[in-house]
N, C-alpha and C positions, 0 to 999 in steps of 0.2 A: 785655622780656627774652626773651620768647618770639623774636620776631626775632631777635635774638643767636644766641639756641640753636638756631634753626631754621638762623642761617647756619653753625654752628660744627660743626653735624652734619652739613651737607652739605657744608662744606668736608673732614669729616672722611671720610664718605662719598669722596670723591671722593679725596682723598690716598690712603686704600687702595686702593680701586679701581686709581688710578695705580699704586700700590706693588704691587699684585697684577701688574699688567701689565708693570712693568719686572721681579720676580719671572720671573713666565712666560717674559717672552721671555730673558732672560739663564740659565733654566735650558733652555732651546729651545737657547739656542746653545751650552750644555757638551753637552748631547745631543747636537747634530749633529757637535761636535767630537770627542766619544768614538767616534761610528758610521765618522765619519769613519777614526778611528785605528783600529777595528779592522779597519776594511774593508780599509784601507791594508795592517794587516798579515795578512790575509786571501789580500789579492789574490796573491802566488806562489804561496799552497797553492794555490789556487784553476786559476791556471794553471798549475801542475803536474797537480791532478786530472784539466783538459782535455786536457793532453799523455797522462798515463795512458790515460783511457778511450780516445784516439781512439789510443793505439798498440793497446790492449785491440780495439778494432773493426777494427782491419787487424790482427790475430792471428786473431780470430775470424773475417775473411772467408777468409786465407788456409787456416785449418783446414779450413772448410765447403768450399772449391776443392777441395781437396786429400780431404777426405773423397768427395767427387763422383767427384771423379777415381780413386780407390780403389775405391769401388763399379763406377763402370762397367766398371774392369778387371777386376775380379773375378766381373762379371756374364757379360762377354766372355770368360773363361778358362773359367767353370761353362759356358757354352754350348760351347766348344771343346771342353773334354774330352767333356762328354755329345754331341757330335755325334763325336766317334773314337771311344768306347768304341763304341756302337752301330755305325759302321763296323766297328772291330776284332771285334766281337760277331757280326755279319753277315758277314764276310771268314772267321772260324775256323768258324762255322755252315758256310758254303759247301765250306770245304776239308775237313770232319772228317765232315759228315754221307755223300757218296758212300761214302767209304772204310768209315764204320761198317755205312750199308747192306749194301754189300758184302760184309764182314765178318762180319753177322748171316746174314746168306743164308747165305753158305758154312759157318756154325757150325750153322746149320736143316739144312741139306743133309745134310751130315757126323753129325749127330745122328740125324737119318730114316737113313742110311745105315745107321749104328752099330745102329739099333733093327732094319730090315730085317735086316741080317747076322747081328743077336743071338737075332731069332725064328728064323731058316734054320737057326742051328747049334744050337737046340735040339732043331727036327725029325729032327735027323739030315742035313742038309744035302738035305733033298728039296725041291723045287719047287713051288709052289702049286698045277698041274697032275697032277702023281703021284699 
């Protein structure tokens, strides 16, 4: 009887074993058919996401252009103006200093004069000489 049971256990051994493996693979294949299905319904979000980012990445290249292109004008306009104003600053320098010169002279002169005239008519209009 041991025979028996020795065959009856391996035959049973073995029918699980099978039964485990037809188990396995028949839960393998609702798996790959679940993955499947979500993937399926996956896949337009999916390439919509792609159409997204890559309109996102030619937004973003255009920005970055465009930002470039912004700075350098503006770097171009700050050197413009700071190369006129120093012009303009240099040009009113050139025209305004003669004339101020000028100007302070004949105001010194006219002052010396004034003070000269002012000590004469306190002497009594006499002469340094007298």
């Amino acid at each position: 009887m041991t025979t028996v049971a020795g065959w009856i256990t391996a035959i049973s051994v073995l029918v699980i074993a099978l039964a485990l493996t037809v188990g396995l693979a028949a839960a393998a294949v609702v798996i790959k058919r679940s993955v499947s299905r979500v993937l399926e319904a996956a896949n337009p979000a999916m390439k919509r996401a792609e159409a997204t980012i890559s309109t996102v990445g030619g937004i973003a290249e255009t920005v970055r252009t465009r930002t470039d292109e912004i700075s350098q004008t503006v770097e171009e306009t700050v050197d413009d103006v700071s190369r006129k104003v120093k012009t303009t600053t240099s040009v009113i320098e050139d025209a305004v200093r003669p004339p101020l010169i000028g100007m302070a002279s004949m105001l010194a002169g006219v002052s010396k004069g004034l003070q000269v005239w002012t000590e004469l008519s306190k002497k009594g209009g006499k002469s340094r000489g007298e």
